[in-house]
ROSE-4610 file (N, C-alpha, C; in Angstrom, 1 decimal, always signed):
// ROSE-4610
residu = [X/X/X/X/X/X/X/X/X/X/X/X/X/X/X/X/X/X/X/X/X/X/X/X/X/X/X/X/X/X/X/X/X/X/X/X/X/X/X/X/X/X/X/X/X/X/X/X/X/X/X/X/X/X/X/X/X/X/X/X/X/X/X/X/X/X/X/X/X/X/X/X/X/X/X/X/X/X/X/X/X/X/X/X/X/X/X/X/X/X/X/X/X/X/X/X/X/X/X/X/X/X/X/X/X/X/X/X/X/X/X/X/X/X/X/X/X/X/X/X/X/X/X/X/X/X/X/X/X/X/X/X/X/X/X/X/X/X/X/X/X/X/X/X/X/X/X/X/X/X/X/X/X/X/X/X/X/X/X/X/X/X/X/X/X/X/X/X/X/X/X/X/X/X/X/X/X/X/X/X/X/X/X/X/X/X/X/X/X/X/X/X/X/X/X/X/X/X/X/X/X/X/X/X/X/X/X/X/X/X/X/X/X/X/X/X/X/X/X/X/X/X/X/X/X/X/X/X/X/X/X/X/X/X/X/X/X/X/X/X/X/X/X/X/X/X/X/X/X/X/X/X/X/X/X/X/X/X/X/X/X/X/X/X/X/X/X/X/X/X/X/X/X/X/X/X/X/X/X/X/X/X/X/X/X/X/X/X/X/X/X/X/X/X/X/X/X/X/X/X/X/X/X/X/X/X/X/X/X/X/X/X/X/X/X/X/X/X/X/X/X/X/X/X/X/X/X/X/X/X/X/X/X/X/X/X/X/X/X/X/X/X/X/X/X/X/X/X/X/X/X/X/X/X/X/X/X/X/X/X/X/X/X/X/X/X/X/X/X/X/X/X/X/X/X/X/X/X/X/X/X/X/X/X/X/X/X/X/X/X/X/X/X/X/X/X/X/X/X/X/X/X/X/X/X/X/X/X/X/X/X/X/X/X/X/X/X/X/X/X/X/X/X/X/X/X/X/X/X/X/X/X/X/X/X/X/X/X/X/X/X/X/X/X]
num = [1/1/1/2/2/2/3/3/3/4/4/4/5/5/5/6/6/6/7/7/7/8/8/8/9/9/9/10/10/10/11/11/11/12/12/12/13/13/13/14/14/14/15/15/15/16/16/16/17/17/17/18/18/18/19/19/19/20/20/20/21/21/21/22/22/22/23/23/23/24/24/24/25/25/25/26/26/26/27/27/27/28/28/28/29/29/29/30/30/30/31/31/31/32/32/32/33/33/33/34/34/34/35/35/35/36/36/36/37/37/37/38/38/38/39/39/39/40/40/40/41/41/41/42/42/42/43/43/43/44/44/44/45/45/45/46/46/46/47/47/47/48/48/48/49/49/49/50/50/50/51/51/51/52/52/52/53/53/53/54/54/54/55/55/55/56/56/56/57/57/57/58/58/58/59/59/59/60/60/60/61/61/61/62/62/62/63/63/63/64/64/64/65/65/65/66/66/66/67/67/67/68/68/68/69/69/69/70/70/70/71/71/71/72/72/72/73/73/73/74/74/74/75/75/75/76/76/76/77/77/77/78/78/78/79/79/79/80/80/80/81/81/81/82/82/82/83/83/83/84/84/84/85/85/85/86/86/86/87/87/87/88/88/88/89/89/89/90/90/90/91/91/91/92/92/92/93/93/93/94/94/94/95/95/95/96/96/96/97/97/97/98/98/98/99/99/99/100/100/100/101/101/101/102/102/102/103/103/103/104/104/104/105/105/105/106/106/106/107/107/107/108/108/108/109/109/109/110/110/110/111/111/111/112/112/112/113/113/113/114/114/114/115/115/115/116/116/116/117/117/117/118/118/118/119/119/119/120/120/120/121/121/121/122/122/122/123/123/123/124/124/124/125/125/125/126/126/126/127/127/127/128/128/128/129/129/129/130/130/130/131/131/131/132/132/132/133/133/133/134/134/134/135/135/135/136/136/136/137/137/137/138/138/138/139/139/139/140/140/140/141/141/141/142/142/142/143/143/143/144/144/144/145/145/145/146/146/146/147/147/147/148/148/148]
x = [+37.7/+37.6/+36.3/+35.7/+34.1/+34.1/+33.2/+33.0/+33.0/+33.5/+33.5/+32.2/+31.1/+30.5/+29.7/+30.2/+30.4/+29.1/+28.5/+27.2/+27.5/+26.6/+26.5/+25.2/+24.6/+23.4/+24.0/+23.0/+22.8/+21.8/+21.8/+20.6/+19.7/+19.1/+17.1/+17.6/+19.1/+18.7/+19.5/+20.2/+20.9/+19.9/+18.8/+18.1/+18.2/+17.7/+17.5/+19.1/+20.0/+21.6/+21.8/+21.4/+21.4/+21.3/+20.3/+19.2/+20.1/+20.7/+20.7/+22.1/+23.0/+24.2/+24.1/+23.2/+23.0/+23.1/+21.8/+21.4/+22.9/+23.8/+25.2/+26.0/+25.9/+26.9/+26.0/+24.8/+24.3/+24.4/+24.3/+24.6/+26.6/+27.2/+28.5/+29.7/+28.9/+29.8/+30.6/+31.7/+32.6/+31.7/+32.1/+31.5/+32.1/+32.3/+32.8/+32.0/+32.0/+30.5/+31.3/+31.0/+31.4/+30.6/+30.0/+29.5/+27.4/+26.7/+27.2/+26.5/+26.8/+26.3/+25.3/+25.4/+24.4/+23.1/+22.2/+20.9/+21.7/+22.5/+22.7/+23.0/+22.0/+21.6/+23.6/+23.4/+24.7/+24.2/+25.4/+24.7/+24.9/+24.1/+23.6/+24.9/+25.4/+26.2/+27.3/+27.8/+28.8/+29.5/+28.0/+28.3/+28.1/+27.6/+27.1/+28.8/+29.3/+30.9/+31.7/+31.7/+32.5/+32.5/+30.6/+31.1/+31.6/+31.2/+31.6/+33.3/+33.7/+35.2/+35.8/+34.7/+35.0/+35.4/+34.3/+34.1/+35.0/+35.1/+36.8/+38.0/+38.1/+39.9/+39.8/+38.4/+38.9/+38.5/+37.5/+37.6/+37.1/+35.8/+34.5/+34.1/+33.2/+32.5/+30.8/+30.7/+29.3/+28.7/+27.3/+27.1/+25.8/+26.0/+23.9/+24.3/+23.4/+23.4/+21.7/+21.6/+20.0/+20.2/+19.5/+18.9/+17.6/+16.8/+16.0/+14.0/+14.1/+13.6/+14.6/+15.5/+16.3/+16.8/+16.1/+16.2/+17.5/+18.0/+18.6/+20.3/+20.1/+21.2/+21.9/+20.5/+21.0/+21.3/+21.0/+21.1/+22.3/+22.9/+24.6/+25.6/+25.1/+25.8/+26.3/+25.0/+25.1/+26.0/+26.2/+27.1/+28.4/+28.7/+30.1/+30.2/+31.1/+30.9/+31.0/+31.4/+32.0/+30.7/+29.5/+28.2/+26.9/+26.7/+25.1/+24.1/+23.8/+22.6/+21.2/+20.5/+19.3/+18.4/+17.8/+16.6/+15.5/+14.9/+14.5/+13.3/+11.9/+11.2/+10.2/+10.9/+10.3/+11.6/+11.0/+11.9/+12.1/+11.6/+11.0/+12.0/+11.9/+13.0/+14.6/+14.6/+15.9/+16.3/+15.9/+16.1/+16.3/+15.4/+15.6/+16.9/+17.6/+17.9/+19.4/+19.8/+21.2/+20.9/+20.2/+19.4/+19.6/+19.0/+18.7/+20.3/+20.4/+21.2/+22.7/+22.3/+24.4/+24.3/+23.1/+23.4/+24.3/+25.4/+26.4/+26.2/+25.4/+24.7/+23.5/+22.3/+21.5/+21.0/+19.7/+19.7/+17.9/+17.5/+16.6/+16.3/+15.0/+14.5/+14.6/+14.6/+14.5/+13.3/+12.6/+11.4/+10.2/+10.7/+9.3/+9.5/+10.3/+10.3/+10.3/+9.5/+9.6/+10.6/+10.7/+12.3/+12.3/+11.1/+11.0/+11.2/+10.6/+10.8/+12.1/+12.8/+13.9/+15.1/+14.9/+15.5/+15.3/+14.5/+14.1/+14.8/+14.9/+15.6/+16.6/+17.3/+18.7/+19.6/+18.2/+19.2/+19.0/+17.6/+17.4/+18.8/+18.6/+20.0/+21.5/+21.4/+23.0/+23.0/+22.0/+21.9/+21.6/+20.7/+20.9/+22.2/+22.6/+23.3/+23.3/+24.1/+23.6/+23.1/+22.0/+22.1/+22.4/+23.2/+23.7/+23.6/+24.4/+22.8/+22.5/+21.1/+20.8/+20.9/+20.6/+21.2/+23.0/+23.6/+25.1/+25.6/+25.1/+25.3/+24.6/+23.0/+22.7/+23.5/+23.9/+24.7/+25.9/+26.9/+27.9/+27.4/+26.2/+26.1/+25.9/+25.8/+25.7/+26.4/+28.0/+29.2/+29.7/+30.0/+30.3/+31.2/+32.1/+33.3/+32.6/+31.5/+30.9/+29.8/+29.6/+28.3/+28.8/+27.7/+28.2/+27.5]
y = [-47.3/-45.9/-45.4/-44.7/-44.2/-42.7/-43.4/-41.6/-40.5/-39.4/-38.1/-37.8/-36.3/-35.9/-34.6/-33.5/-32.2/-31.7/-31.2/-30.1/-28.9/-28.4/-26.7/-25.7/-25.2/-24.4/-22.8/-21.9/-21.2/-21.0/-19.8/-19.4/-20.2/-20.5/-20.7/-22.5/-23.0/-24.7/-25.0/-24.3/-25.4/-26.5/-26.0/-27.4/-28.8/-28.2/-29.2/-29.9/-29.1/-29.3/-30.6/-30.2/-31.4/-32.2/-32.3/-33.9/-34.3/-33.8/-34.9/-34.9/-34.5/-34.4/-36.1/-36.1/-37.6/-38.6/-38.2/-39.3/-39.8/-39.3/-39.3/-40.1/-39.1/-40.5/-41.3/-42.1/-42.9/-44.0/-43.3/-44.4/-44.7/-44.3/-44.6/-43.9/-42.2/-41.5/-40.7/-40.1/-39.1/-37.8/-37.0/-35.4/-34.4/-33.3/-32.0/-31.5/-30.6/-29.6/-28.5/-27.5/-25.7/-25.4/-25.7/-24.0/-24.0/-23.1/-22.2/-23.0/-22.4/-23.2/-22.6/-20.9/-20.5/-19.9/-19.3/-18.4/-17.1/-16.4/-15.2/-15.2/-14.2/-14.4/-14.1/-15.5/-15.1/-14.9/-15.2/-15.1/-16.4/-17.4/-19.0/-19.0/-17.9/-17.9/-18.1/-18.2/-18.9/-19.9/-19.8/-21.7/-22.7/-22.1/-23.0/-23.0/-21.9/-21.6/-22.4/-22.7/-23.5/-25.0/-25.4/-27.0/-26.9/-25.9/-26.7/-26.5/-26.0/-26.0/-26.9/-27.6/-29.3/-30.3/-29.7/-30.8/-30.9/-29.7/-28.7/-29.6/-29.3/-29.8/-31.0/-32.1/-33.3/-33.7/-33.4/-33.3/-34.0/-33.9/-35.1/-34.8/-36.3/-36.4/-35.4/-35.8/-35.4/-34.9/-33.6/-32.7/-32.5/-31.5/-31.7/-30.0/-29.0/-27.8/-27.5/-26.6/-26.1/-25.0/-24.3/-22.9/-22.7/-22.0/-21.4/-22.2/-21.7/-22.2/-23.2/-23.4/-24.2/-23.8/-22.5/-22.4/-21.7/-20.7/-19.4/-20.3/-21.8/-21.6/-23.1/-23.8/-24.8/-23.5/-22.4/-21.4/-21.2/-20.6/-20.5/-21.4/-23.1/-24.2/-24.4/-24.3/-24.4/-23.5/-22.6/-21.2/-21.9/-23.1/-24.1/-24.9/-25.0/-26.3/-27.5/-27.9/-29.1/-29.7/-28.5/-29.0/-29.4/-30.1/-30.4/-30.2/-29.4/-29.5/-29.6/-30.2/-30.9/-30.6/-29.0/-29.1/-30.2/-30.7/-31.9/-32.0/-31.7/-31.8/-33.6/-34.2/-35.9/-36.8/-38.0/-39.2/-39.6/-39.3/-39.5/-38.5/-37.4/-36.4/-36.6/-36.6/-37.7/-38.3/-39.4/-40.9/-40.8/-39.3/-39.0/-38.0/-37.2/-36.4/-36.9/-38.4/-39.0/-40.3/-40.5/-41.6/-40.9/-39.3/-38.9/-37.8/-37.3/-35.6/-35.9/-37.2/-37.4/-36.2/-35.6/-34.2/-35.2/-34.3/-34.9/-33.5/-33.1/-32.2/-32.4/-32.4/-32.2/-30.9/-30.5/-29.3/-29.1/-29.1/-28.4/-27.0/-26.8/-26.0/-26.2/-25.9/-26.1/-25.6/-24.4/-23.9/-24.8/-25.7/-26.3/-27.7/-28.6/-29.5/-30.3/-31.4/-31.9/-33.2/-32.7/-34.1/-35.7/-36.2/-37.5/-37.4/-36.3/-36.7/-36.4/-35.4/-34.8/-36.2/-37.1/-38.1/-39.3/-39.0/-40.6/-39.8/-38.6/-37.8/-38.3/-38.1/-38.3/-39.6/-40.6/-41.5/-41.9/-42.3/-42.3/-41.8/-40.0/-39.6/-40.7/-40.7/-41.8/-43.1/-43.7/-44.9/-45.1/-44.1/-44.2/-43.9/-44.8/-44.6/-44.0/-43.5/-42.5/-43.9/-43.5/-44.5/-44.6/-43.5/-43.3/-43.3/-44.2/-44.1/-42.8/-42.8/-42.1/-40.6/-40.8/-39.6/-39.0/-39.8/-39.6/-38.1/-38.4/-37.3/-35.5/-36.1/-34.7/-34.0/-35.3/-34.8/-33.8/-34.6/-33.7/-32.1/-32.1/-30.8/-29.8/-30.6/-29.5/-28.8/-29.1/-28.6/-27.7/-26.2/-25.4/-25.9/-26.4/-26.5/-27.2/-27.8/-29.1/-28.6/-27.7/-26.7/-26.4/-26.7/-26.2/-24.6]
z = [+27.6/+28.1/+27.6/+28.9/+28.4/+27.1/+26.6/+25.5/+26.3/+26.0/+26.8/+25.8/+26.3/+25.9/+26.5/+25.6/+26.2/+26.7/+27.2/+28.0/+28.4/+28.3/+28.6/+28.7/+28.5/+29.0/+29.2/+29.1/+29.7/+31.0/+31.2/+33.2/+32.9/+31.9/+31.9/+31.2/+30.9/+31.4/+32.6/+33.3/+34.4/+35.1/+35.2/+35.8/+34.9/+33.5/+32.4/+32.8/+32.2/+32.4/+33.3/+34.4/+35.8/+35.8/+35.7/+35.1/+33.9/+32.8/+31.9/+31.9/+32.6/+33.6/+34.0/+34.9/+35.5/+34.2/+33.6/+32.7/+32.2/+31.3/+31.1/+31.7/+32.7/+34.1/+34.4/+34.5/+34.4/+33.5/+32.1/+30.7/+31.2/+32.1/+32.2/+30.8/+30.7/+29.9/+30.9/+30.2/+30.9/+30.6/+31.4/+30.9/+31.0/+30.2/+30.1/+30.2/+31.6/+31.6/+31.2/+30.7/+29.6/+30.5/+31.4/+32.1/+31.6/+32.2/+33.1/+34.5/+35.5/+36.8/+37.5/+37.3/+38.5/+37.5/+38.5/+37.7/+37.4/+37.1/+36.7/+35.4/+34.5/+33.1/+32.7/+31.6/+30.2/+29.2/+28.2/+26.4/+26.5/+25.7/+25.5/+24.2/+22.9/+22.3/+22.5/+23.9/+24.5/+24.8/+25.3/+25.7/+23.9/+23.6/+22.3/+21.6/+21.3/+21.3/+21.6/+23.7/+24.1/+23.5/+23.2/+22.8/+21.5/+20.6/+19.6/+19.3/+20.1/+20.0/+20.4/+21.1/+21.8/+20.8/+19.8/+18.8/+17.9/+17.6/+16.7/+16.9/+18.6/+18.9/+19.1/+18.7/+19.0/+20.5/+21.7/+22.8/+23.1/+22.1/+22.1/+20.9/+20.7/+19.2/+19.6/+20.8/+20.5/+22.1/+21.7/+22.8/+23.2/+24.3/+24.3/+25.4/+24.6/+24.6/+24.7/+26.2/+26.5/+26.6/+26.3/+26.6/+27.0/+27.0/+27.6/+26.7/+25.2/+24.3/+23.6/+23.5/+22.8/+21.6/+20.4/+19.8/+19.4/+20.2/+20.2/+20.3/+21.0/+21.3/+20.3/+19.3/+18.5/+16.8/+17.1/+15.6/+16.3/+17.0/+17.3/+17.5/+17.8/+17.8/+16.1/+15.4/+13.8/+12.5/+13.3/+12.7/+12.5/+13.4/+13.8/+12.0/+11.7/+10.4/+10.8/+12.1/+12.8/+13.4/+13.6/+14.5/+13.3/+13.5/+13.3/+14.7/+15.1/+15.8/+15.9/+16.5/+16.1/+17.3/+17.1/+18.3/+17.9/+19.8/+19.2/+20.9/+20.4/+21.6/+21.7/+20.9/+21.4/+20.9/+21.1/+21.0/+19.1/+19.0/+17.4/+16.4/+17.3/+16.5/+16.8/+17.9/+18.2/+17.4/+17.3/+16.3/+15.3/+14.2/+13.3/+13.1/+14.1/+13.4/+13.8/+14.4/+14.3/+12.9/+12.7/+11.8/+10.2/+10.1/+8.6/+8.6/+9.4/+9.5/+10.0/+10.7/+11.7/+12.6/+13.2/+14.2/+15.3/+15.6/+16.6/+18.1/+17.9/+19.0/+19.2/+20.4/+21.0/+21.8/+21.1/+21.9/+22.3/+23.5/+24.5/+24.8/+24.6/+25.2/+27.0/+27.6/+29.1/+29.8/+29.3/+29.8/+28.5/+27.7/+26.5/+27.0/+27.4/+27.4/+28.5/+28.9/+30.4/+31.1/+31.9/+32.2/+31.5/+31.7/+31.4/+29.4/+29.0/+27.3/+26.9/+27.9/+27.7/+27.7/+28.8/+29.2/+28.1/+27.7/+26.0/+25.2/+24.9/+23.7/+23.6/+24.7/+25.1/+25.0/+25.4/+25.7/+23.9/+23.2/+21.7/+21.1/+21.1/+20.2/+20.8/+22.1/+21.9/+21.4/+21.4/+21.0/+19.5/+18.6/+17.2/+16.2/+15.3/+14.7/+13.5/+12.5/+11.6/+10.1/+9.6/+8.6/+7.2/+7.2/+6.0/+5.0/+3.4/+2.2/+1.8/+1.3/+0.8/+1.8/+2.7/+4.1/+3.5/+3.3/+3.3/+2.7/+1.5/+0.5/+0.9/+1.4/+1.9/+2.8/+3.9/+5.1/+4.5/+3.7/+3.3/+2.6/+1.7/+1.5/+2.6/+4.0/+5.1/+5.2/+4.9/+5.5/+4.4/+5.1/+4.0/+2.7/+3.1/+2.2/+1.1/+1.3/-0.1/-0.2/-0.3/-0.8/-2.0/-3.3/-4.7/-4.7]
């Protein structure tokens, strides 16, 4: 059975959204699209909301969230204790930030970033594994509850 793996956007990524829509069903994942579909401006805090409640109930392990700059909507993915999100404008940041962080989210700018780097991001983040080690330990102080 294929990994499910949630997506969502607000107005300024549905294009991005599309495209990496494909890429997904191309790598042969399931998808849960959260919205949104047309150009009529929402709050990007929404959608960022809907996945990580994905992540919460168990729906999917892992997501890919665009907005506009990307930034507005990986600071409201991250508010989640369940999200690691990892804005990420090359392949290199990718790699790193499932490699050093375990980010189990992906997130785009849609107006900063261009389809082809957007598409290595993507497929990099699914394919790297977390390497845990000396990574391990930082990772858990992510999560509120193991914050001294």
């Amino acid at each position: 059975m294929p990994e499910t793996v949630a997506i969502a956007s607000d107005h300024a990524g549905i294009e991005l959204k599309a495209l990496l829509k494909k890429e997904l069903s191309d790598a042969g994942l399931d998808i849960l699209d959260l919205g949104t579909e047309g150009p009529q401006s929402v709050d990007y805090p929404d959608f960022a909301d809907k996945l990580a409640h994905a992540i919460r109930d168990g729906k999917v392990r892992r997501g890919v969230l665009v907005c506009g700059s990307g930034i507005g909507i990986s600071i409201a993915a991250n508010r989640h204790p369940e999200v690691r999100a990892a804005l990420v404008h090359d392949a290199i940041g990718a790699r790193l930030a499932r490699q050093h962080n375990d980010a189990n989210v992906i997130c785009f700018g849609g107006r900063m970033i261009g389809p082809e780097v957007a598409r290595d991001c993507l497929k990099v983040f699914l394919s790297t594994a977390f390497e845990g080690g000396r990574h391990a330990n930082r990772v858990a102080k992510l999560t509120p509850s193991r914050r001294s």
